[in-house]
C-alpha positions, -999 to 999 in steps of 0.1 A, spaced: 0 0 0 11 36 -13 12 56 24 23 97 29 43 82 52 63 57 29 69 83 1 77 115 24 105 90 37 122 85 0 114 120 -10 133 134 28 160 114 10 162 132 -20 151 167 -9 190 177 0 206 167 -41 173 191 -53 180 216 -27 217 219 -34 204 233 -67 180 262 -45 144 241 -56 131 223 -36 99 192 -34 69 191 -13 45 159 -9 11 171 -16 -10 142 -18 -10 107 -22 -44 91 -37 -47 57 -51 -13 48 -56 -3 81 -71 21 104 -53 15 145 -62 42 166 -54 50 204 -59 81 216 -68 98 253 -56 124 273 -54 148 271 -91 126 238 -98 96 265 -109 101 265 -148 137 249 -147 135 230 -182 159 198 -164 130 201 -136 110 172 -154 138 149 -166 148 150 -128 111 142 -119 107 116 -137 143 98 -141 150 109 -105 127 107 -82 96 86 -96 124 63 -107 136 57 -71 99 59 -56 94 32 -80 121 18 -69 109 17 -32 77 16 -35 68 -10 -62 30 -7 -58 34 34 -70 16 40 -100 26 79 -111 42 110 -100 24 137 -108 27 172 -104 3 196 -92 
């Protein structure tokens, strides 16, 4: 089961290599097996901000959390 709990753990993780750039993630929600997040800070219209999304950290969360369907930004 996809918990707030499970994927705020792998994204705590990850938070400090996307913060050394100044952006930053935040865990909005997590609704059947799909985790939205939020991105700030340089993230906001950085065109490497998807490729890091998606080859970063869903890639990892996948990695962790099998049972993850999508990461999707809100």
């Amino acid at each position: 089961m996809v918990t707030r709990e499970r994927v705020q753990s792998v994204l705590d993780r990850i938070r400090p290599l996307i913060q050394s750039d100044g952006g930053d993630i935040e865990l909005v929600d997590v609704v059947d097996n799909k985790a939205k997040v939020r991105l700030t800070g340089n993230c906001v219209g950085c065109p490497s901000a998807q490729m890091t999304l998606y080859f970063g950290v869903e890639m990892t969360l996948k990695d962790e959390i099998p049972e993850l369907e999508e990461l999707v930004v809100v």
